[in-house]
Backbone as CSV, one residue per row, in Angstrom:
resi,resn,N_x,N_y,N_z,CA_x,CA_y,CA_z,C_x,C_y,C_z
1,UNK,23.197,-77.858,7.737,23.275,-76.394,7.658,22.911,-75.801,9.004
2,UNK,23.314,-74.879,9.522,23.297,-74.041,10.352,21.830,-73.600,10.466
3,UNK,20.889,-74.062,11.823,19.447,-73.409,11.469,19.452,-72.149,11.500
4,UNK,20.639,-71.030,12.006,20.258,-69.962,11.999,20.315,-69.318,10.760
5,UNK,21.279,-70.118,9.434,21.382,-69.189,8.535,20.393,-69.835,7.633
6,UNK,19.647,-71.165,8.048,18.265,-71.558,7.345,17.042,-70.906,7.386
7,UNK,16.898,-70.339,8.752,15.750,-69.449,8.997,16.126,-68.284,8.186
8,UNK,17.439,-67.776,7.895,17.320,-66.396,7.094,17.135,-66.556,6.379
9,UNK,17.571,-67.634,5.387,17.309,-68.214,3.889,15.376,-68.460,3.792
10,UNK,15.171,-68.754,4.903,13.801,-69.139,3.863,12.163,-68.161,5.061
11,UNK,13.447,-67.271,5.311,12.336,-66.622,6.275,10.952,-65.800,5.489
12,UNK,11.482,-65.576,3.943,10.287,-65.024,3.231,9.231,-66.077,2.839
13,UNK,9.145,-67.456,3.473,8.467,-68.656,2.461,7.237,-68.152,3.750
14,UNK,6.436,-68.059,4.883,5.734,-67.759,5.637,4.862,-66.643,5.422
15,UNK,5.485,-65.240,5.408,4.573,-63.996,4.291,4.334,-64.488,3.332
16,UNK,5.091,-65.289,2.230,4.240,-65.291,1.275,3.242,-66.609,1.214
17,UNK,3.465,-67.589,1.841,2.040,-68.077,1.922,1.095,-67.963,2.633
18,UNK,1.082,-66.680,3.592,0.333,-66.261,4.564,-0.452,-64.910,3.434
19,UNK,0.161,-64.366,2.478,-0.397,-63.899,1.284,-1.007,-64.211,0.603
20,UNK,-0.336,-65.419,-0.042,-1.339,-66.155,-1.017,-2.762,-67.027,-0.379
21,UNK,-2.731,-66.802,0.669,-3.443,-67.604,1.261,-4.669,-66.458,1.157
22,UNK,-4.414,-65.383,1.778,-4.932,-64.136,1.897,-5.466,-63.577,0.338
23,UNK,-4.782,-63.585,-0.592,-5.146,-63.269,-1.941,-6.215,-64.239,-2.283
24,UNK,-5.712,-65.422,-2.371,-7.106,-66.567,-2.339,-8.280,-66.187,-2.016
25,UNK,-8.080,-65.677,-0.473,-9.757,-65.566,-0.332,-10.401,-64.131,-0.613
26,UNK,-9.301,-63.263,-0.781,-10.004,-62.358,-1.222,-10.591,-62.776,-2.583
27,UNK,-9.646,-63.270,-3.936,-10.185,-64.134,-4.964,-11.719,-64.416,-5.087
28,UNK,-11.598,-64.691,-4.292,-12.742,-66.289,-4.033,-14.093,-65.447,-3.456
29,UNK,-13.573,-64.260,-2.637,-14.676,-63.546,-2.981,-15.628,-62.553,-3.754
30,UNK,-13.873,-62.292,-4.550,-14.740,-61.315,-5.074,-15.417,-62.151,-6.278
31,UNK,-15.065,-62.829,-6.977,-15.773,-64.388,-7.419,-17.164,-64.363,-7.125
32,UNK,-17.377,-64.594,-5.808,-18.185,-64.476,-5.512,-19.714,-63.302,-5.597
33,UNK,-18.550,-62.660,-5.416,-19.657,-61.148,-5.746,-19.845,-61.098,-7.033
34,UNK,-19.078,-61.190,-8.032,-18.814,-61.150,-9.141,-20.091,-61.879,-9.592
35,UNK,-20.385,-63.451,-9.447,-21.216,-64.648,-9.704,-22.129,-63.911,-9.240
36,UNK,-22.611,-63.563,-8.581,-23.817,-62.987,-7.777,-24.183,-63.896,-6.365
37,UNK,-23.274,-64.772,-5.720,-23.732,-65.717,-5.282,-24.290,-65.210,-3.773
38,UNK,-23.218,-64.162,-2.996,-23.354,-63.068,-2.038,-24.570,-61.815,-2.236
39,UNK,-24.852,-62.559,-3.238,-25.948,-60.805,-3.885,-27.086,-60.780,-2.844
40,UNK,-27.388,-61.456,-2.152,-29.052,-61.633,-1.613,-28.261,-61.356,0.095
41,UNK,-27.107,-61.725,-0.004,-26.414,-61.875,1.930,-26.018,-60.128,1.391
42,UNK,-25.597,-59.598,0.516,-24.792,-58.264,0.268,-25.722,-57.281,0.713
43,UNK,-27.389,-57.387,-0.305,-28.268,-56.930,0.064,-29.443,-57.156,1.219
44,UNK,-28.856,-57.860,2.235,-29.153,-57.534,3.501,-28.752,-57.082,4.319
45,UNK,-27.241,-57.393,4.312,-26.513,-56.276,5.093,-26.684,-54.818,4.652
46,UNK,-26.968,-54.325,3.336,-27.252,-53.280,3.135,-28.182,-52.761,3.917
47,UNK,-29.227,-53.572,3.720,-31.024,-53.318,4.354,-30.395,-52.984,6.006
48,UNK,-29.472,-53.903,6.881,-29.628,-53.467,8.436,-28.635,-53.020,8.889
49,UNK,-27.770,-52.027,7.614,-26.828,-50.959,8.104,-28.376,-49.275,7.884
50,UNK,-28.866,-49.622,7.042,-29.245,-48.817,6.619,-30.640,-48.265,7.714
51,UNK,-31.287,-49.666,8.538,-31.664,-49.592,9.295,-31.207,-49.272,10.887
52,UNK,-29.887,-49.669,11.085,-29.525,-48.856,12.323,-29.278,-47.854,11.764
53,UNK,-28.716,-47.138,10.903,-28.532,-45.980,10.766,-30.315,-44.918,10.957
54,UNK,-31.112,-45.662,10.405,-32.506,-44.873,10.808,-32.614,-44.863,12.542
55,UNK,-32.348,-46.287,12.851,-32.561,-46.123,14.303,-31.792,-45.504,15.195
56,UNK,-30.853,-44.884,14.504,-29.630,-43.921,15.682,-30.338,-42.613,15.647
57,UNK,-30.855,-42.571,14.105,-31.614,-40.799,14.025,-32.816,-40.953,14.250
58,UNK,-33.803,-42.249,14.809,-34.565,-41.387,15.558,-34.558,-41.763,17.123
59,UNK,-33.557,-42.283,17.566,-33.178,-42.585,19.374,-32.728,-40.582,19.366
60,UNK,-31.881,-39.878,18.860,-31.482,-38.648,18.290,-32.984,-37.929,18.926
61,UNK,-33.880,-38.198,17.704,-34.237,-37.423,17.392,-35.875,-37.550,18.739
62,UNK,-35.652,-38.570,19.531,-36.726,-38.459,20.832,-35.827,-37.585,22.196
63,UNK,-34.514,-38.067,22.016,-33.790,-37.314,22.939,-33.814,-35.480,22.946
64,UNK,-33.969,-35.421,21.546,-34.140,-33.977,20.644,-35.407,-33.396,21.375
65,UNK,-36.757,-34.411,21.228,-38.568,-33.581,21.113,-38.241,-33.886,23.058
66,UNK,-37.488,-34.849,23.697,-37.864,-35.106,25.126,-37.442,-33.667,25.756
67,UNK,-35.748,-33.001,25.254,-35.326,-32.027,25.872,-36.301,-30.894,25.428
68,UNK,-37.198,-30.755,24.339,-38.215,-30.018,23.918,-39.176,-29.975,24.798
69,UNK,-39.699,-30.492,25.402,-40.913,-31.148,26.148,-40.348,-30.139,27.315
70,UNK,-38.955,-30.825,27.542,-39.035,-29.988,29.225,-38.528,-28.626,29.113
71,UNK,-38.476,-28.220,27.898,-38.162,-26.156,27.989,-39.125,-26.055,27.521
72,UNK,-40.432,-26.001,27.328,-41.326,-26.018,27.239,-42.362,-26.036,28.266
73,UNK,-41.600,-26.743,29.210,-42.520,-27.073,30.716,-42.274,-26.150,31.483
74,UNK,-40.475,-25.769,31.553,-40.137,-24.714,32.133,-40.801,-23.073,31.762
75,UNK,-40.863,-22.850,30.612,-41.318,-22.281,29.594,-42.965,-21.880,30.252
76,UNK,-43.791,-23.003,30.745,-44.711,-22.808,30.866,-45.074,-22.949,32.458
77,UNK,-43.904,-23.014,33.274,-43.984,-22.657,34.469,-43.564,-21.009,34.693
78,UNK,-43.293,-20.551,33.686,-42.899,-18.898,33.977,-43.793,-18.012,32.771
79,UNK,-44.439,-18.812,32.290,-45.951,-18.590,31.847,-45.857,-17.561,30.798
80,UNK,-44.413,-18.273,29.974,-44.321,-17.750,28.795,-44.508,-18.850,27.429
81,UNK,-44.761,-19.666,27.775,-45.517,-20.747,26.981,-46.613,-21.426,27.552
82,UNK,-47.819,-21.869,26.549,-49.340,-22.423,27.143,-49.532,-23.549,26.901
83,UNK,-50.195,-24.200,27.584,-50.496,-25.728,28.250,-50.703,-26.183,26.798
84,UNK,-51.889,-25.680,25.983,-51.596,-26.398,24.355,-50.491,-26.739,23.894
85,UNK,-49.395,-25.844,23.878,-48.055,-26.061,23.410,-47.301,-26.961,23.687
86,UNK,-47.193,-27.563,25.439,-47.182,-28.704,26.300,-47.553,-29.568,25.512
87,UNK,-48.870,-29.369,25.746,-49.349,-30.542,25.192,-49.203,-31.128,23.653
88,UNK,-48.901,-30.207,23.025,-48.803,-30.514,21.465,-47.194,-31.430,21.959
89,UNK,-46.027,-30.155,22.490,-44.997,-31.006,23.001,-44.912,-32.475,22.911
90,UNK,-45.195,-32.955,24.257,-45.206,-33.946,24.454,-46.195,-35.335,23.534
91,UNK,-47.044,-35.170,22.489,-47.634,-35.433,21.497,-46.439,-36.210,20.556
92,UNK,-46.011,-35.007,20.151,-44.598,-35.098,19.192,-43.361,-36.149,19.786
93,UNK,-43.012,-36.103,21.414,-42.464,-37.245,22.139,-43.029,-38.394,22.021
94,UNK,-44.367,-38.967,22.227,-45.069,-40.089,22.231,-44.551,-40.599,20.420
95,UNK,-44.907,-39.820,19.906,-44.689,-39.921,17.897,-43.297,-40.529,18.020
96,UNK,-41.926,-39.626,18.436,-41.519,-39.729,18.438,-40.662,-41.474,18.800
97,UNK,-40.868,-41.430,19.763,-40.794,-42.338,21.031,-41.133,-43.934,20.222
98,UNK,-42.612,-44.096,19.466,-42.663,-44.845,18.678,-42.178,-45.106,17.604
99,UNK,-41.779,-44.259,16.808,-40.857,-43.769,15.401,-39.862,-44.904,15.728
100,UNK,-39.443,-44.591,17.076,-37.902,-45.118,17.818,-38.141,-46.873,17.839
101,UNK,-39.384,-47.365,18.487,-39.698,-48.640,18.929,-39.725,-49.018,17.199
102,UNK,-40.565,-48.755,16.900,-40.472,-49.321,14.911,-39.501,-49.337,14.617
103,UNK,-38.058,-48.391,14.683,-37.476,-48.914,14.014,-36.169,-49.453,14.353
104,UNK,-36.252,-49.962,15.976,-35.382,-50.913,16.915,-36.475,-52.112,16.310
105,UNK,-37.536,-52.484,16.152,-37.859,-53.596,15.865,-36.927,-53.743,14.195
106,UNK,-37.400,-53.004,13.263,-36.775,-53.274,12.087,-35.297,-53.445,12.084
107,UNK,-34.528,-52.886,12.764,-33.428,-53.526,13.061,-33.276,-55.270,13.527
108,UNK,-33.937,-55.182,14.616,-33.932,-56.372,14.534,-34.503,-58.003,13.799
109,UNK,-35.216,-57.008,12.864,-35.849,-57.929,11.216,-34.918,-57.997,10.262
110,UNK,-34.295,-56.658,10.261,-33.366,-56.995,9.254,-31.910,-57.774,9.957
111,UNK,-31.795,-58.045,10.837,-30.634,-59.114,11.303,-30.999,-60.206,11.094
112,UNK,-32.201,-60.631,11.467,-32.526,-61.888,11.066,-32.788,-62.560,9.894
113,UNK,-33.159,-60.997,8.913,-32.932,-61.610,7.281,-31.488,-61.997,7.200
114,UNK,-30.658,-60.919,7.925,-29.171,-61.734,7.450,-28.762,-62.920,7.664
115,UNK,-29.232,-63.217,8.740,-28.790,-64.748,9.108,-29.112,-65.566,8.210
116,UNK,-30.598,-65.184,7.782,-31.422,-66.231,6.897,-30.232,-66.105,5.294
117,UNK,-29.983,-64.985,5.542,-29.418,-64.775,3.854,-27.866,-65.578,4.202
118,UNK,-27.068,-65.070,4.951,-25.513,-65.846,5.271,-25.820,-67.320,5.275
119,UNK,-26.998,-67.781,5.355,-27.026,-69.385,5.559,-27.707,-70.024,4.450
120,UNK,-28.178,-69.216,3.227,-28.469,-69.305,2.068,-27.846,-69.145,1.282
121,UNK,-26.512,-68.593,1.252,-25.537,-68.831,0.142,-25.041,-69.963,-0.932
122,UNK,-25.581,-69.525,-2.018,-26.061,-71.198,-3.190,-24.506,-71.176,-3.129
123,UNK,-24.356,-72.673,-3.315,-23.478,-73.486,-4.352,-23.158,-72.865,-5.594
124,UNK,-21.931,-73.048,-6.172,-21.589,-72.644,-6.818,-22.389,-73.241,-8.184
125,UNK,-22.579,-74.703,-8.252,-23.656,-74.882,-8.869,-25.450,-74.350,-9.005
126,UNK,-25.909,-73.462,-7.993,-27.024,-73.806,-7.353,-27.843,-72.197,-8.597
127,UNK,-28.903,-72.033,-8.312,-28.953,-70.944,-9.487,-28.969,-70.247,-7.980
128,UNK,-28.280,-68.656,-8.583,-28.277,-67.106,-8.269,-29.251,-66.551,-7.435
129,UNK,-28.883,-65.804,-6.314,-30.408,-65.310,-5.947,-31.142,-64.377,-6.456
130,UNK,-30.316,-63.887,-7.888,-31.274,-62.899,-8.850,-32.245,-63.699,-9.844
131,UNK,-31.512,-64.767,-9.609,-32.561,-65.794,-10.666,-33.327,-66.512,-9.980
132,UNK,-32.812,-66.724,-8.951,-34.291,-67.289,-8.178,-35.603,-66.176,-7.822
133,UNK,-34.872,-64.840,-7.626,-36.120,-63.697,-7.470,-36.876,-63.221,-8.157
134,UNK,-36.065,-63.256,-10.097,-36.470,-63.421,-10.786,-37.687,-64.754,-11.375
135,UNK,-37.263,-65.739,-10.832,-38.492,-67.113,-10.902,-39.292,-66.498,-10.209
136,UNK,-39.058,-65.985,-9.117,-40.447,-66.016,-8.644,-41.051,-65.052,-8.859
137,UNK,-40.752,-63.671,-8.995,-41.235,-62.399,-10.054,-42.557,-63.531,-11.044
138,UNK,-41.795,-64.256,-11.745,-42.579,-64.804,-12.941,-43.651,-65.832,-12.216
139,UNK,-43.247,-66.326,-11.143,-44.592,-67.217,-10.989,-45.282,-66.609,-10.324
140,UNK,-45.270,-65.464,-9.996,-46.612,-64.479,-9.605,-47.382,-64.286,-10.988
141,UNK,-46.538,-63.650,-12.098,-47.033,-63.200,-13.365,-48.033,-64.449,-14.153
142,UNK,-47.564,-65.799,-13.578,-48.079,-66.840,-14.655,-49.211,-66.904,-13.662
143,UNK,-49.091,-66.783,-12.597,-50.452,-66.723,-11.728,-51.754,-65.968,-12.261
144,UNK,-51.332,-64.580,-12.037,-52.050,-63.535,-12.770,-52.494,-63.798,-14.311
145,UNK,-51.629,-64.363,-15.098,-52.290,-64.658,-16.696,-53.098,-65.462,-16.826
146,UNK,-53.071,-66.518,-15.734,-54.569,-67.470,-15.570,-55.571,-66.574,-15.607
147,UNK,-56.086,-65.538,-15.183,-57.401,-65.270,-14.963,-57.236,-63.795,-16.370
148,UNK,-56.375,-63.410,-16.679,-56.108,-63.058,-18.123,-56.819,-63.940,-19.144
149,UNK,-56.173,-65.005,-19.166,-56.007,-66.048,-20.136,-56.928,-67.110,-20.292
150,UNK,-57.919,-67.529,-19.389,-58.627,-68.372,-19.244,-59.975,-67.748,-18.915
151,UNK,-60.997,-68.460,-19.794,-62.514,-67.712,-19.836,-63.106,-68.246,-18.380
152,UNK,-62.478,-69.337,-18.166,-63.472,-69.742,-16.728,-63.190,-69.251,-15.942
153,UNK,-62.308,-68.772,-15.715,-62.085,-67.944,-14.787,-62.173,-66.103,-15.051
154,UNK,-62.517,-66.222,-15.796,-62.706,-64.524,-16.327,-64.276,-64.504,-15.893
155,UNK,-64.978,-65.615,-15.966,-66.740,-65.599,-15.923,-66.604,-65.973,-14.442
156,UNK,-65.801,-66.542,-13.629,-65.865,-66.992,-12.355,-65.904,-65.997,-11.282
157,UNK,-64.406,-64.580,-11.758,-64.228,-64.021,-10.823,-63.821,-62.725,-11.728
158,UNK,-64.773,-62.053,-12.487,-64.438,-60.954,-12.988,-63.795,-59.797,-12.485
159,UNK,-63.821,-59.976,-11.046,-63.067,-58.501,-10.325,-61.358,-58.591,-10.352
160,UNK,-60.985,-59.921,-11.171,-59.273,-60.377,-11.054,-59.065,-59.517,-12.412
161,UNK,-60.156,-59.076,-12.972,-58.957,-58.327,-14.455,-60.313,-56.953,-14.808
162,UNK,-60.822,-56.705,-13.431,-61.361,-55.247,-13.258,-60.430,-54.562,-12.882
163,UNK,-60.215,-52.888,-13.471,-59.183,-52.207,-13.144,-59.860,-51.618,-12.029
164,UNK,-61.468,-51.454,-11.903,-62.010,-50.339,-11.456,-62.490,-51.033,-9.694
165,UNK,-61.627,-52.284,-9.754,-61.540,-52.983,-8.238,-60.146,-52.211,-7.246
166,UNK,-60.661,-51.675,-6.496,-59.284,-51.047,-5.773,-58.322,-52.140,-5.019
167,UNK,-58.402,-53.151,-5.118,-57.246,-54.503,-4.631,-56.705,-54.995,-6.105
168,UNK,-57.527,-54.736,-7.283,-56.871,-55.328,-8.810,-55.967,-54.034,-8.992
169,UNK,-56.562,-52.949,-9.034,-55.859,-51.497,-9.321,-54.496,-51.626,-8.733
170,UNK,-54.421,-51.954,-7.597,-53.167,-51.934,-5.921,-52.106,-53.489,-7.327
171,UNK,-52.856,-54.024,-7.270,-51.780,-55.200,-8.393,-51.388,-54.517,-8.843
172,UNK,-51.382,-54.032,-10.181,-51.499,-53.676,-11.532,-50.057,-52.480,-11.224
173,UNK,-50.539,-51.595,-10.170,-49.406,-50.492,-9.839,-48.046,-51.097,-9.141
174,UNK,-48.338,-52.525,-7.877,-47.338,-53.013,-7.637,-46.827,-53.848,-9.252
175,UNK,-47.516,-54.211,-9.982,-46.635,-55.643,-11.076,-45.812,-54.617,-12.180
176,UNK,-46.286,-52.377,-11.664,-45.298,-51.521,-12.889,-44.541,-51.599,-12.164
177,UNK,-44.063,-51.291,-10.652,-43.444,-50.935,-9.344,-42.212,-52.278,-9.970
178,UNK,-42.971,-53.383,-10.011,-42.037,-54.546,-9.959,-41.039,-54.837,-11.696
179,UNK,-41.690,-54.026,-12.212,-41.149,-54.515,-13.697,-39.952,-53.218,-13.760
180,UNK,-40.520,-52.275,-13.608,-39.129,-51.171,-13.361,-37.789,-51.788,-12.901
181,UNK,-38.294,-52.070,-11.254,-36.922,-52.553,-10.172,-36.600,-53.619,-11.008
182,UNK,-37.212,-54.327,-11.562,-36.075,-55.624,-12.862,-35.178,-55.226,-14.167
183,UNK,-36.197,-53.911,-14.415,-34.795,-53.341,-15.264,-33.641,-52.735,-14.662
184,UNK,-33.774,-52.130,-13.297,-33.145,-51.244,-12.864,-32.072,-52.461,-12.312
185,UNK,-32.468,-53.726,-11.830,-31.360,-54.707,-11.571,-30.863,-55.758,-12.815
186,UNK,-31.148,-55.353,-13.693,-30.103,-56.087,-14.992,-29.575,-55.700,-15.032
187,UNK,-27.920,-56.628,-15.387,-26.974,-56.533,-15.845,-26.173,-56.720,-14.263
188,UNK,-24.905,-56.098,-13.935,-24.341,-55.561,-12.777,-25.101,-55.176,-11.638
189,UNK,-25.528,-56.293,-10.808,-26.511,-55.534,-9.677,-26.307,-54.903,-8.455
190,UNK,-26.225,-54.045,-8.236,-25.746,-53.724,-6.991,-26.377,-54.242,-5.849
191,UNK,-25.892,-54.371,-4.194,-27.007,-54.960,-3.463,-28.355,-53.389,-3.518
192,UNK,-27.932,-52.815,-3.447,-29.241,-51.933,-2.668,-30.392,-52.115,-4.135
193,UNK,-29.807,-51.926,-5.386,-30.733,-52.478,-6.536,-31.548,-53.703,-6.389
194,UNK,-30.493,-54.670,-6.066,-31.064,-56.212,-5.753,-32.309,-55.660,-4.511
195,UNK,-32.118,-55.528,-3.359,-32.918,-55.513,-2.045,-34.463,-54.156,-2.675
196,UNK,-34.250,-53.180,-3.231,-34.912,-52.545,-3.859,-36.381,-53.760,-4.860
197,UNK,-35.495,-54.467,-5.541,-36.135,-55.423,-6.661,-37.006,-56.383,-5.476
198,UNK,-36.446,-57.311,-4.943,-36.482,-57.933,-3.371,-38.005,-57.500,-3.142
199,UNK,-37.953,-56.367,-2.583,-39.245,-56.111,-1.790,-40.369,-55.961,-2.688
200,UNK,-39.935,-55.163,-3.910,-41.214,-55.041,-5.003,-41.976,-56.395,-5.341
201,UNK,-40.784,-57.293,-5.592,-41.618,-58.597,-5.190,-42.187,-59.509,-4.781
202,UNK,-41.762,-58.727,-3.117,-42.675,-59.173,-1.928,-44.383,-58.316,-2.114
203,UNK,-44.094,-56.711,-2.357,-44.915,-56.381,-2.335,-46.099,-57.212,-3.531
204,UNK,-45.333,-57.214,-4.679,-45.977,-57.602,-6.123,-47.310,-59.056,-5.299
205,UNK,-46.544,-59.993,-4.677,-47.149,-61.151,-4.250,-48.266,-60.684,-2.955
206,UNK,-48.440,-59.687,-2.399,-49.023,-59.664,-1.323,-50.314,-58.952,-2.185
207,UNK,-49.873,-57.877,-3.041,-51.058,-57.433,-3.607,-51.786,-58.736,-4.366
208,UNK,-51.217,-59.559,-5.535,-51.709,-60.654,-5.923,-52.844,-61.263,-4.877
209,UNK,-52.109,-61.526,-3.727,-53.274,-62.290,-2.874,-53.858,-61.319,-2.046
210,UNK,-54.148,-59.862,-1.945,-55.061,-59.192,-1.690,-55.977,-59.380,-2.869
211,UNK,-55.510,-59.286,-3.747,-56.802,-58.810,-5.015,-57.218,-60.308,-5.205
212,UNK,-57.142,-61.597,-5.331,-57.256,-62.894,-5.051,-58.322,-62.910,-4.590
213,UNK,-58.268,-62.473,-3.008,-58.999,-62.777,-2.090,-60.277,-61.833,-2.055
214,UNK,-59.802,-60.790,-2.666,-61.159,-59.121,-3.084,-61.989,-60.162,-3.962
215,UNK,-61.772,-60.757,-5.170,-62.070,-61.173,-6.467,-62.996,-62.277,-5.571
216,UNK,-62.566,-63.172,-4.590,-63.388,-64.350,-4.828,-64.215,-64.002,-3.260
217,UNK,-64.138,-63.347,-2.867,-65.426,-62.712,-2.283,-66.422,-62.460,-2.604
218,UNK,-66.195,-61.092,-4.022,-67.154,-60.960,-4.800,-67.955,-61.857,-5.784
219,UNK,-67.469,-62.519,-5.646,-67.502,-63.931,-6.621,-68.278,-64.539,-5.675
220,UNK,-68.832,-64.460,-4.210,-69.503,-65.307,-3.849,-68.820,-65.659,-2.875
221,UNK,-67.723,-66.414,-2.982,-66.834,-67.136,-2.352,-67.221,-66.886,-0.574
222,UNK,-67.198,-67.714,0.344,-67.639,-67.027,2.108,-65.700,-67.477,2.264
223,UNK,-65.178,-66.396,3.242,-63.552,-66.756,3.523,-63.542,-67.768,4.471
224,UNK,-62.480,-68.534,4.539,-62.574,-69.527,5.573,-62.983,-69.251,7.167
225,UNK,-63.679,-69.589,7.243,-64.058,-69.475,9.134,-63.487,-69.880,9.937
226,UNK,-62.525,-70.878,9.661,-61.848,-71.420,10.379,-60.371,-70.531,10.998
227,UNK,-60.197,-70.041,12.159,-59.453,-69.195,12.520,-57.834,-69.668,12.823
228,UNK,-56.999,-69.231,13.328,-55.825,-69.735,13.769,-55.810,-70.234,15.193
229,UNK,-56.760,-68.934,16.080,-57.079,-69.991,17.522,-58.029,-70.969,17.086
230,UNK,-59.060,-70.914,16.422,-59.476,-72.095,16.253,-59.296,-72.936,16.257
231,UNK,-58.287,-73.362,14.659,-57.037,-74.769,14.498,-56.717,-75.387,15.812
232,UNK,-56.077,-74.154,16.823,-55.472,-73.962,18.045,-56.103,-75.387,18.786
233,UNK,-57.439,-74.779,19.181,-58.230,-75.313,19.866,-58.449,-76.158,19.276
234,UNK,-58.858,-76.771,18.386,-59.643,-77.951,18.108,-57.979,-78.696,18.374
235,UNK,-57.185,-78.597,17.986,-55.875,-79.594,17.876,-55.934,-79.847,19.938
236,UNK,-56.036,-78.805,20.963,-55.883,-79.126,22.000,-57.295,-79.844,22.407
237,UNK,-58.199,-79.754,21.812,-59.776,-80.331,21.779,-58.691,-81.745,21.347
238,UNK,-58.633,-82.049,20.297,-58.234,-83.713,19.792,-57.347,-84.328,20.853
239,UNK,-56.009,-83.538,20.964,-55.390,-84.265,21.847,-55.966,-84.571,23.386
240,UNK,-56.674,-83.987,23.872,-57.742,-83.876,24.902,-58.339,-85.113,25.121
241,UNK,-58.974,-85.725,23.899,-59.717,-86.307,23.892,-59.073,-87.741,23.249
242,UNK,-57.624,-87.842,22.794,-56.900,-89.055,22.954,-56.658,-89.255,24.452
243,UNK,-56.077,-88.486,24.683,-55.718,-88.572,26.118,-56.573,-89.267,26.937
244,UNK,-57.849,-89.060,27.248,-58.859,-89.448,27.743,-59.196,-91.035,27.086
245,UNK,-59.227,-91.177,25.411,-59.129,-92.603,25.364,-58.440,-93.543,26.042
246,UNK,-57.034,-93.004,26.307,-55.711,-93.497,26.734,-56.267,-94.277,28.128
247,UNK,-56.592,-93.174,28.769,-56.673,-93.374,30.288,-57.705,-94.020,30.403
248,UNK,-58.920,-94.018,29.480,-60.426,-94.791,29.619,-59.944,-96.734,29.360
249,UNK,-58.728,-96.157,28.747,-58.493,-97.774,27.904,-57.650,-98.456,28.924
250,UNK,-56.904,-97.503,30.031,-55.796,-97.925,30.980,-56.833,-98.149,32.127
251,UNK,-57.833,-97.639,32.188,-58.643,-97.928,33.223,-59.586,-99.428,33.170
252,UNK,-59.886,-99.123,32.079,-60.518,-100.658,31.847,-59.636,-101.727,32.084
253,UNK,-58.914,-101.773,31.555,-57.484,-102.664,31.874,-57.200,-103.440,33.372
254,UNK,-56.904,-102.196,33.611,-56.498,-102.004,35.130,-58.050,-102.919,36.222
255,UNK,-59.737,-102.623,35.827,-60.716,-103.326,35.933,-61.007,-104.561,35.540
256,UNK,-60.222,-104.922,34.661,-60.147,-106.814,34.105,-59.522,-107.008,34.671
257,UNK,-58.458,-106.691,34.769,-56.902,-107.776,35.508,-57.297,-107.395,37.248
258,UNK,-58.083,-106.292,37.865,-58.403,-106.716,39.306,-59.715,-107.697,39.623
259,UNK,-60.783,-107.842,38.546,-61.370,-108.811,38.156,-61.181,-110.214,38.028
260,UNK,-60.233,-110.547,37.271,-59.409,-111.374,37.276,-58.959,-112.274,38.605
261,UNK,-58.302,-111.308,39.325,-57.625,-111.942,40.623,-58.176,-111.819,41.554
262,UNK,-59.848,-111.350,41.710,-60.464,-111.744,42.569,-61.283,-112.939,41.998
263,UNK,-61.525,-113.386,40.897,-62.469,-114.611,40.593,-61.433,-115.800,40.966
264,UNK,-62.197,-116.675,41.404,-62.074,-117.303,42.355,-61.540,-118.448,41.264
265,UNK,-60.446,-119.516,41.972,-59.923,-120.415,41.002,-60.941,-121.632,40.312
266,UNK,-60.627,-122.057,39.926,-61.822,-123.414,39.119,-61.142,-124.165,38.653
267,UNK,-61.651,-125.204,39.823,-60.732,-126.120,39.767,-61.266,-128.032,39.398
C-alpha cells in the first residue's frame, strides 16, 4: 500500500492513544483522590499555597508600614508630625518586618512537609493517611486512659486527671479541639479538613506530653539533667578518649618493636 494513503488511514490511531493514555492517568488519579491515598500530599499543598499566600500579604504589607515610616519622617521634618509618631512608625515596621521573616520561614516548612508527604504516598495496599492519623489520634487517647484507668497511676501522679492543673486543663481542651476536627473529617475529606484534623493532633500529642511532664514533676519526679550539649559533649569526651587509647596503644607498639631491634642478638 501506498505509505501516503496509510498514514491517512491510520493517522487517528496516535491521538487516540495519546488520549487514552492521558485519560488513564487522569483515572488513576482521581482513584487516587478518591481512595484517599493523595489526602495527606493534597493537604500539604494546601497548607504551602496557603502559606505563600500569607507571605505575599505580609512582604505587602512591610512595604505598606516602610512607605509609612518615611511620610511620616517627612511629615516630621516640616513639623507637622511628632517624634512619638516616628517612633510608634517605625515600631509597627520592625512588627511588621518580622510578621514577614515568620512567615518566609513557614513557607519554607510547609515545602518541606510536601516533600515529606509526595514521598509518603501509601501503596495501594498500605492503610490511608486518614487512618493512619486516625491510629494515632487513638494512641494518644489509650495513653491518656492509662492514668484514667489504672489506680497506680492515679495514686502516682494525681495531677494527670486534675482538671484544676493548667497543663491537664490545656489536654482536655486540645483532646475537644481534636474530637470535633474527626467529625468534621468523616466521610469525604477534603484536604484543608484533613490538614485542619492533622495539626489538632499534633497539637492533641504535645499537650499530652506537656501535662505528662507537669504531672510527674509534681509527683516528685527531678527532669532529666542530662542536656543535649551535654550528650554532645560527653560523646566528643568518649571519642576523645578512644582516640587517645588508639595512639597510647600505637605508641607502645611502636616502643617494643624499637626495643626489640636494639636488643642485641643471642646467640
Amino acid at each position: 500500500m501506498d505509505p501516503l494513503l496509510l498514514a491517512v488511514e491510520l493517522w487517528w490511531i496516535a491521538p487516540v492513544a495519546a488520549g487514552g493514555v492521558t485519560a488513564g492517568a487522569i483515572g488513576l488519579r482521581r482513584r487516587s483522590t478518591r481512595s484517599g491515598r493523595r489526602l495527606e500530599f493534597d493537604a500539604a499543598r494546601h497548607d504551602l499555597k496557603a502559606a505563600q499566600q500569607t507571605a505575599v500579604e505580609r512582604r505587602m504589607a512591610v512595604k505598606l508600614a516602610r512607605a509609612d515610616v518615611a511620610r511620616i519622617a517627612a511629615e516630621r521634618s516640616a513639623r507637622r508630625a511628632t517624634s512619638d509618631q516616628l517612633a510608634g512608625a517605625k515600631r509597627m515596621l520592625r512588627n511588621k518586618e518580622h510578621d514577614a521573616k515568620a512567615a518566609a520561614a513557614d513557607v519554607r516548612a510547609k515545602q518541606v512537609r510536601l516533600n515529606a508527604a509526595r514521598a509518603a504516598i501509601p501503596a495501594a495496599s498500605a492503610p490511608r493517611p486518614l487512618e493512619r492519623l486516625q491510629a494515632q489520634h487513638d494512641a494518644v487517647v489509650v495513653r491518656w486512659m492509662r492514668y484514667e484507668t489504672d489506680p497506680a497511676l492515679q495514686i502516682a501522679y494525681p495531677a494527670m486527671t486534675d482538671v484544676r492543673q493548667p497543663a491537664t486543663a490545656e489536654y482536655l481542651r486540645a483532646a475537644g479541639r481534636a474530637v470535633e476536627a474527626r467529625r468534621a473529617a468523616d466521610g469525604k475529606v477534603a484536604p484543608a479538613e484533613f490538614a485542619a484534623y492533622r495539626d489538632a493532633v499534633s497539637d492533641l500529642e504535645r499537650a499530652f506530653e506537656s501535662a505528662e511532664y507537669a504531672a510527674r514533676i509534681r509527683a516528685g519526679e527531678a527532669p532529666q539533667a542530662t542536656s543535649a550539649w551535654q550528650d554532645a559533649a560527653q560523646g566528643v569526651i568518649s571519642r576523645s578518649a578512644e582516640a587517645i587509647d588508639r595512639a597510647a596503644g600505637a605508641a607502645a607498639s611502636a616502643l617494643a618493636a624499637w626495643n626489640e631491634r636494639k636488643r642485641p642478638d643471642k646467640r
